[in-house]
NUDREN-869015 format. One record per atom (N, C-alpha, C): residue number from 1; residue in one letter; atom name; y, z, x. Coordinates in nm, 3 decimals. Example, Ala and Ser with C-alpha at 12.3 -4.5 7.8 and 13.67 -1.06 7.14 Angstrom:
REM residues 2
<site seq="1" type="A" atom="N" v="-0.569" w="0.780" u="1.319"/>
<site seq="1" type="A" atom="CA" v="-0.450" w="0.780" u="1.230"/>
<site seq="1" type="A" atom="C" v="-0.330" w="0.780" u="1.320"/>
<site seq="2" type="S" atom="N" v="-0.225" w="0.708" u="1.285"/>
<site seq="2" type="S" atom="CA" v="-0.106" w="0.714" u="1.367"/>
<site seq="2" type="S" atom="C" v="0.003" w="0.787" u="1.290"/>
This chain:
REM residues 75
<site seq="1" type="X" atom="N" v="-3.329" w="1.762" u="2.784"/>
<site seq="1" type="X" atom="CA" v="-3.255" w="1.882" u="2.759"/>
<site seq="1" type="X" atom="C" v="-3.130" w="1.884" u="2.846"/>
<site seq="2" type="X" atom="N" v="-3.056" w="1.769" u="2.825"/>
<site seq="2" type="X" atom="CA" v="-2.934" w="1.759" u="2.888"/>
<site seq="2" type="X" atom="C" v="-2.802" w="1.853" u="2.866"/>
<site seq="3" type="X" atom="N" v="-2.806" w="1.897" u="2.772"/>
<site seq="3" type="X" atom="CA" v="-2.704" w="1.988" u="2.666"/>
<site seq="3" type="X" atom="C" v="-2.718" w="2.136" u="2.672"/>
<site seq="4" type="X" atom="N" v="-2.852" w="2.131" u="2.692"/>
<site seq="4" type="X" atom="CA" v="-2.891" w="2.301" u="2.649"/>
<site seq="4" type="X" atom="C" v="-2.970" w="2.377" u="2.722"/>
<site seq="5" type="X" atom="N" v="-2.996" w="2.514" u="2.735"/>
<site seq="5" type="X" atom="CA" v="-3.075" w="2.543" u="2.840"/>
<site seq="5" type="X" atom="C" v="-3.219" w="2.530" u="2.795"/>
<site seq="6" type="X" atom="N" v="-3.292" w="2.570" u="2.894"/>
<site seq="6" type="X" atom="CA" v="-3.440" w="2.520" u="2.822"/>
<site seq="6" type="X" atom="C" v="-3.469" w="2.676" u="2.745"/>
<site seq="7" type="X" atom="N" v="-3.441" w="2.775" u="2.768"/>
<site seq="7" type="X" atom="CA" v="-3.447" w="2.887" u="2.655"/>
<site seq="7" type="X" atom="C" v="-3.383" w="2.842" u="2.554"/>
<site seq="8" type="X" atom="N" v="-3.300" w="2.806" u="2.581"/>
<site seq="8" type="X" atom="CA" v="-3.217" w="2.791" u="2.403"/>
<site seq="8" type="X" atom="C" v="-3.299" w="2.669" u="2.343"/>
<site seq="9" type="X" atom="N" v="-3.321" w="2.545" u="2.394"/>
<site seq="9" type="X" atom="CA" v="-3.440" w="2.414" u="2.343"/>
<site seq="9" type="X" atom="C" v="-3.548" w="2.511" u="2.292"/>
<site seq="10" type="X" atom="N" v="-3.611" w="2.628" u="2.386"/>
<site seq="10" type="X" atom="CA" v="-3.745" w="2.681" u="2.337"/>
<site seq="10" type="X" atom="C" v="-3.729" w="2.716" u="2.220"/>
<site seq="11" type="X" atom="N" v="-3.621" w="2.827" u="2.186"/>
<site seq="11" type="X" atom="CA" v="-3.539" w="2.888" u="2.106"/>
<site seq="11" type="X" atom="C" v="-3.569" w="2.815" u="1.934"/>
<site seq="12" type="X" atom="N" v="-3.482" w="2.679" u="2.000"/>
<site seq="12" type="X" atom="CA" v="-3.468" w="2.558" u="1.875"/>
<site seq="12" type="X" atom="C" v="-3.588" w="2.520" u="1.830"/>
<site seq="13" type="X" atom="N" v="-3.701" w="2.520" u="1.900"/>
<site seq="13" type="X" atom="CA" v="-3.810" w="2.439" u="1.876"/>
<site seq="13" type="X" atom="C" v="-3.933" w="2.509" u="1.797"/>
<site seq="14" type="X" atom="N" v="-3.897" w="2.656" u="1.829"/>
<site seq="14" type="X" atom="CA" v="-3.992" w="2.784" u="1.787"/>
<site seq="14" type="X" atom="C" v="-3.945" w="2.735" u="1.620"/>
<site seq="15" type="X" atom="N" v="-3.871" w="2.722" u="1.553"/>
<site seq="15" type="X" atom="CA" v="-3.830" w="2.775" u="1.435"/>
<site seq="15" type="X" atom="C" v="-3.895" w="2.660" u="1.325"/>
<site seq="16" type="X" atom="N" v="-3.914" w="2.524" u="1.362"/>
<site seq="16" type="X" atom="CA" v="-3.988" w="2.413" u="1.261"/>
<site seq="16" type="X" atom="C" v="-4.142" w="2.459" u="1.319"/>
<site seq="17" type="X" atom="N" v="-4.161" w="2.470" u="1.423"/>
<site seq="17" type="X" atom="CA" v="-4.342" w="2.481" u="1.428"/>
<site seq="17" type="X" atom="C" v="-4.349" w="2.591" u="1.391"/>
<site seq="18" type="X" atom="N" v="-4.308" w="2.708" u="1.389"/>
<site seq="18" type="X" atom="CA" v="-4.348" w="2.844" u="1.324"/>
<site seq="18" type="X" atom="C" v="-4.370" w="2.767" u="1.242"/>
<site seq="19" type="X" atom="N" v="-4.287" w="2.721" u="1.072"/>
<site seq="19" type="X" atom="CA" v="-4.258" w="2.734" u="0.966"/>
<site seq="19" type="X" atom="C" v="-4.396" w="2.640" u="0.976"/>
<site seq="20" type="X" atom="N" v="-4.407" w="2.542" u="1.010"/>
<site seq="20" type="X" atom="CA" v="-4.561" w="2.481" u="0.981"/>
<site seq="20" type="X" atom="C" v="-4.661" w="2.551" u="0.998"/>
<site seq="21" type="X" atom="N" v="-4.661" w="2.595" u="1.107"/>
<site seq="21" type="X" atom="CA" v="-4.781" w="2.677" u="1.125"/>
<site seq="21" type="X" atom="C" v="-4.827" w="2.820" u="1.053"/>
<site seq="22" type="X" atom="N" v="-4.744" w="2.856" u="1.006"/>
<site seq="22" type="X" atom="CA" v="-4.713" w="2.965" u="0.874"/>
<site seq="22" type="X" atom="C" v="-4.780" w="2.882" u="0.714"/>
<site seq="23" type="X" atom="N" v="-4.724" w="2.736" u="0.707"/>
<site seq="23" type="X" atom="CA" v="-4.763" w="2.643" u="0.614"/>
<site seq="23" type="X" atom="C" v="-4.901" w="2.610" u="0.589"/>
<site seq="24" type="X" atom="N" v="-4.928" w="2.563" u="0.710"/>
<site seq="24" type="X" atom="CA" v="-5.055" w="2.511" u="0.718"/>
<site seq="24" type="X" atom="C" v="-5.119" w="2.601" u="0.698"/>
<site seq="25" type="X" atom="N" v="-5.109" w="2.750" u="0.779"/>
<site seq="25" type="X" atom="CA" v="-5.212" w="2.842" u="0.730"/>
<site seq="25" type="X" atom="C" v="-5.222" w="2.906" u="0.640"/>
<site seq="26" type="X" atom="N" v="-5.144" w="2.945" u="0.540"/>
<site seq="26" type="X" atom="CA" v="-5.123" w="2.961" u="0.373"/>
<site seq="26" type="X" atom="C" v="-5.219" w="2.835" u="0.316"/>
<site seq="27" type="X" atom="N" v="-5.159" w="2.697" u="0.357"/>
<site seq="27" type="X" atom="CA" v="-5.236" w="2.586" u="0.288"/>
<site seq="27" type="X" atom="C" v="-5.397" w="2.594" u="0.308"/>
<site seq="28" type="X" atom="N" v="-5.435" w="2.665" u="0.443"/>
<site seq="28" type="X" atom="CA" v="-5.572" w="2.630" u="0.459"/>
<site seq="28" type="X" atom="C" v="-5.629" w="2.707" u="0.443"/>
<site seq="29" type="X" atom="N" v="-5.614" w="2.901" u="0.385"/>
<site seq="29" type="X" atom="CA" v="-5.663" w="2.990" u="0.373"/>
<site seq="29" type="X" atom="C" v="-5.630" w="3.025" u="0.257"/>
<site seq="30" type="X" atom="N" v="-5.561" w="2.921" u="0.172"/>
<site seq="30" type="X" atom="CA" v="-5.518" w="2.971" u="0.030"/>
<site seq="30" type="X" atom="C" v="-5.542" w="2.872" u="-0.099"/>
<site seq="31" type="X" atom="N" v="-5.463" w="2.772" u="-0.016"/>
<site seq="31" type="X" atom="CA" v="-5.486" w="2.628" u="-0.167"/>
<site seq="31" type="X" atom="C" v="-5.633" w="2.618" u="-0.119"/>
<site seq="32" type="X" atom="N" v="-5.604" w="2.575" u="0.010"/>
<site seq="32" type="X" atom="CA" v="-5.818" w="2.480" u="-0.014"/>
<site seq="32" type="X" atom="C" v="-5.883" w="2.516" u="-0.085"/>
<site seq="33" type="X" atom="N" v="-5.918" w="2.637" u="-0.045"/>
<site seq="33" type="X" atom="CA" v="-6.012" w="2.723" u="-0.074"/>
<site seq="33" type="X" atom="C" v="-6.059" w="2.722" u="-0.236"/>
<site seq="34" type="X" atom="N" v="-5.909" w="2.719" u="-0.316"/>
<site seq="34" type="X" atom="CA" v="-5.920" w="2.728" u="-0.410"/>
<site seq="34" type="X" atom="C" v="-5.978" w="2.610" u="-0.499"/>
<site seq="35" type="X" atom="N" v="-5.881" w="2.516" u="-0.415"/>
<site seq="35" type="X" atom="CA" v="-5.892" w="2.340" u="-0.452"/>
<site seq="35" type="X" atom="C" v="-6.063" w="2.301" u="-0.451"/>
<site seq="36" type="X" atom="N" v="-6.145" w="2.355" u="-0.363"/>
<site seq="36" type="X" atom="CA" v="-6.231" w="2.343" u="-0.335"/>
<site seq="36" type="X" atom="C" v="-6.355" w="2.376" u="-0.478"/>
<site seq="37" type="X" atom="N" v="-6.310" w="2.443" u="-0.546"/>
<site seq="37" type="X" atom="CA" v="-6.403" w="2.513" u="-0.684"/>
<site seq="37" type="X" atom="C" v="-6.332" w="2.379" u="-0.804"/>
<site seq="38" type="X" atom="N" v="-6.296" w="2.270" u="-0.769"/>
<site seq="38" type="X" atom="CA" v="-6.325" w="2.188" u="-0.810"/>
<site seq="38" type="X" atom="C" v="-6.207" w="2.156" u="-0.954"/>
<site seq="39" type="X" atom="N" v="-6.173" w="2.232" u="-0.958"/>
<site seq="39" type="X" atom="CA" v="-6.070" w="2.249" u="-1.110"/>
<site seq="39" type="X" atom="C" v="-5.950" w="2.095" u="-1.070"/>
<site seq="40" type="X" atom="N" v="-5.908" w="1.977" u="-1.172"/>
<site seq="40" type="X" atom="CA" v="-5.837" w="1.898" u="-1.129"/>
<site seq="40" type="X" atom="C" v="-5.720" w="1.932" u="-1.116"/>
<site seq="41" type="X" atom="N" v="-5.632" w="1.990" u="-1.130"/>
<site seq="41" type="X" atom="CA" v="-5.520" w="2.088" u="-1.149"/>
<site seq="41" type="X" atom="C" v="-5.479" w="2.091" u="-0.987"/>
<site seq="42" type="X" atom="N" v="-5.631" w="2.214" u="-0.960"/>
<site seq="42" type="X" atom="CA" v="-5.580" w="2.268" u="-0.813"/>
<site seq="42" type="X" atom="C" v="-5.601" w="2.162" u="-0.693"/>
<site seq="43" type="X" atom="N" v="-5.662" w="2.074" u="-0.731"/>
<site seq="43" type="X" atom="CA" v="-5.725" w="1.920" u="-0.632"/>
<site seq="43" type="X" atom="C" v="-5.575" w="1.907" u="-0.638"/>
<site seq="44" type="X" atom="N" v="-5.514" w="1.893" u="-0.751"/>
<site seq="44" type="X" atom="CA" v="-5.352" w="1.795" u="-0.738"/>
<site seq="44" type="X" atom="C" v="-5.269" w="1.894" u="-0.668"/>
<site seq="45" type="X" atom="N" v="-5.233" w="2.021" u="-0.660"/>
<site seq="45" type="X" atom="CA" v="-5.182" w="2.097" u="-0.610"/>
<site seq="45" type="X" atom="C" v="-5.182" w="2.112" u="-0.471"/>
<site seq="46" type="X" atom="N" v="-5.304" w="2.081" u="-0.414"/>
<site seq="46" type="X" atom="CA" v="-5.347" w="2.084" u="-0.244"/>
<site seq="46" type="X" atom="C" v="-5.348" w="1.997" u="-0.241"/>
<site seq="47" type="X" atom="N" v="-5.346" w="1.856" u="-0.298"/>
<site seq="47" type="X" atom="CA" v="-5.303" w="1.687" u="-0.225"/>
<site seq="47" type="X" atom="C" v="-5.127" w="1.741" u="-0.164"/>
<site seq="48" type="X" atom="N" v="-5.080" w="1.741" u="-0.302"/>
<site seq="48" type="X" atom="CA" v="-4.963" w="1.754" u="-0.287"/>
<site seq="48" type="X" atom="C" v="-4.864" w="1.855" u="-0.150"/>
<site seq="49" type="X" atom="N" v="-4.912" w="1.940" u="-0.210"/>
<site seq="49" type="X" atom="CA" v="-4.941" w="2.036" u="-0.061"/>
<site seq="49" type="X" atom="C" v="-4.963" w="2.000" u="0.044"/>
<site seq="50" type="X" atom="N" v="-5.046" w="1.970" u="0.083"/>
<site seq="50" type="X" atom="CA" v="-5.101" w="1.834" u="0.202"/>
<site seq="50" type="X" atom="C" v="-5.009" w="1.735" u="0.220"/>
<site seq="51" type="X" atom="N" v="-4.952" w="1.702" u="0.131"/>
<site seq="51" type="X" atom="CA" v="-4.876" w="1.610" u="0.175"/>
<site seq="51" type="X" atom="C" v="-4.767" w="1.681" u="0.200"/>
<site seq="52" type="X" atom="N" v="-4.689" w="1.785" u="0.181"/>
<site seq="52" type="X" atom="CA" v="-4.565" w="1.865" u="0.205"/>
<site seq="52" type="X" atom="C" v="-4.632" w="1.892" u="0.342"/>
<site seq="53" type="X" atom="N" v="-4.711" w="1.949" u="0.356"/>
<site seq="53" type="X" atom="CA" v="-4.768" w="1.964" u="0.537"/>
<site seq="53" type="X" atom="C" v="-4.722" w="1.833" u="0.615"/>
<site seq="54" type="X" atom="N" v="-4.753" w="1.718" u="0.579"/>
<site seq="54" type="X" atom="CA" v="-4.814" w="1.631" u="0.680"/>
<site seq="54" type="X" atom="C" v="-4.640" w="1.594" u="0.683"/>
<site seq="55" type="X" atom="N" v="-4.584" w="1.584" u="0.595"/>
<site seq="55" type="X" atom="CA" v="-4.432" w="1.588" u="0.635"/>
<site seq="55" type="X" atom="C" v="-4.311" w="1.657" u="0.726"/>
<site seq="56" type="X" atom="N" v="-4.354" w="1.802" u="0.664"/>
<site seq="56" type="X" atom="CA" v="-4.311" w="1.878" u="0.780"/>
<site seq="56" type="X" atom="C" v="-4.356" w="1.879" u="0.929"/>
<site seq="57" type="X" atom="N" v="-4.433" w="1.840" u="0.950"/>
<site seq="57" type="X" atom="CA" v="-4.528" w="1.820" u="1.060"/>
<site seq="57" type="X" atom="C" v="-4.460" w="1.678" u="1.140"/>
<site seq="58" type="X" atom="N" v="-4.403" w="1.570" u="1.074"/>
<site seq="58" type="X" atom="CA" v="-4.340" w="1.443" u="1.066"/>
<site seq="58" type="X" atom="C" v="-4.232" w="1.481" u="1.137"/>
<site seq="59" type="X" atom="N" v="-4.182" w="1.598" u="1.041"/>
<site seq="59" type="X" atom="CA" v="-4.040" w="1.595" u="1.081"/>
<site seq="59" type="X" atom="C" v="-4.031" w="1.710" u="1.221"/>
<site seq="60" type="X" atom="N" v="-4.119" w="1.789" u="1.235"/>
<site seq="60" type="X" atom="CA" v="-4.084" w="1.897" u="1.290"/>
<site seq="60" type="X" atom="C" v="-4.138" w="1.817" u="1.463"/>
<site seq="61" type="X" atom="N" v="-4.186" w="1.702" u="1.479"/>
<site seq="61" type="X" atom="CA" v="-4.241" w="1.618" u="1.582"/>
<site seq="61" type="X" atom="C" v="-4.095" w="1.513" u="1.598"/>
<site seq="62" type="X" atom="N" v="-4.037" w="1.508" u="1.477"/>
<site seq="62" type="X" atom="CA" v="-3.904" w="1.360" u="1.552"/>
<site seq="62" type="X" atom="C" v="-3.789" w="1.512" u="1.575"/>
<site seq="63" type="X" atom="N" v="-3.777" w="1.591" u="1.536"/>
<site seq="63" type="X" atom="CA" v="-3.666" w="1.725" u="1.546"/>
<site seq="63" type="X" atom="C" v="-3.706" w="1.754" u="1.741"/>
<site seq="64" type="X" atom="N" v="-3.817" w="1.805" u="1.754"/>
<site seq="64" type="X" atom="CA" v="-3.896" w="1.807" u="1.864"/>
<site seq="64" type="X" atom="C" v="-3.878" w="1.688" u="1.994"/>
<site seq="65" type="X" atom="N" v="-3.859" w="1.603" u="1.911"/>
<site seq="65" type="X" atom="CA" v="-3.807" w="1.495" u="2.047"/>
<site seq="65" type="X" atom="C" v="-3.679" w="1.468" u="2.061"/>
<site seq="66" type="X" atom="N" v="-3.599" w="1.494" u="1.921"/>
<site seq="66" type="X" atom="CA" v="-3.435" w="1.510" u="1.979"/>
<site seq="66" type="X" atom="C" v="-3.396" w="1.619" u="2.081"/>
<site seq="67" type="X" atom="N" v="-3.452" w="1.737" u="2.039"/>
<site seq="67" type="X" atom="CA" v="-3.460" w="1.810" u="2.134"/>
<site seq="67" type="X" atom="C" v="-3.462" w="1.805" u="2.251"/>
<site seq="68" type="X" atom="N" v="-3.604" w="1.768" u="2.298"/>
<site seq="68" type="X" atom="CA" v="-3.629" w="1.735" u="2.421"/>
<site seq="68" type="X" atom="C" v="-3.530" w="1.635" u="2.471"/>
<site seq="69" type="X" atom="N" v="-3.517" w="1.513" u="2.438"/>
<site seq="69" type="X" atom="CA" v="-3.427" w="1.429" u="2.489"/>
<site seq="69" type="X" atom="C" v="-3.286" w="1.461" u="2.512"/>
<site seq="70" type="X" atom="N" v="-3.233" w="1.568" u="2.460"/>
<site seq="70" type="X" atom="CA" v="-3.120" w="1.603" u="2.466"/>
<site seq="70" type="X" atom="C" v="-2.993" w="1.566" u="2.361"/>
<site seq="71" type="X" atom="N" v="-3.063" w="1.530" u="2.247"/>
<site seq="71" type="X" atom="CA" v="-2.971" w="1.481" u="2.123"/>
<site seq="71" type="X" atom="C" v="-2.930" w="1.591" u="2.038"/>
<site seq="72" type="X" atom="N" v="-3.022" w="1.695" u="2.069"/>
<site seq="72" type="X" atom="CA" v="-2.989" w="1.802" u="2.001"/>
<site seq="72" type="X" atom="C" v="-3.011" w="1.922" u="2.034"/>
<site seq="73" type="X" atom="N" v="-2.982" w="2.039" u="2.113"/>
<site seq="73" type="X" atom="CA" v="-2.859" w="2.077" u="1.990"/>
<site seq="73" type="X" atom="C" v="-2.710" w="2.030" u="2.103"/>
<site seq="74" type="X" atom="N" v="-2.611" w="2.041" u="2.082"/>
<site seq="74" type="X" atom="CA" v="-2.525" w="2.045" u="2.147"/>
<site seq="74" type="X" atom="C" v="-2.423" w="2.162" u="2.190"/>
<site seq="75" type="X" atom="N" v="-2.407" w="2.202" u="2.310"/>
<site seq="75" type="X" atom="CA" v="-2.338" w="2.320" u="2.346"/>
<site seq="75" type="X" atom="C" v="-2.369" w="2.360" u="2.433"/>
């Protein structure tokens, strides 16, 4: 955090893990559940889903280390 203060890094960093963690828990209190009663439809819907998680999650972990390292943000 060469660039920025560490409130403002906290700041930056709150806004991709919210949005996952908002994700994930829609995904896990909403698709599963559903996915789970077996219909092939909703199985494809919560893979897919799952996989939009495990991405954001990807990205919101390499965003997370620019951060930290000081690549981002600048100012």
């Amino acid at each position: 955090m060469h660039n920025a203060s560490p409130r403002r890094a906290a700041v930056v960093l709150l806004a991709p893990w919210a949005f996952v963690a908002v994700f994930g828990g829609l995904w896990l209190g909403v698709v599963v559940p559903r996915a789970l009663e077996g219909q092939p439809a909703l199985v494809c819907v919560a893979l897919l889903a799952g996989l939009a998680l495990a991405c954001f999650v990807a990205a919101a972990v390499t965003f997370s280390r620019d951060v930290l390292t000081g690549r981002w943000p600048r100012g």
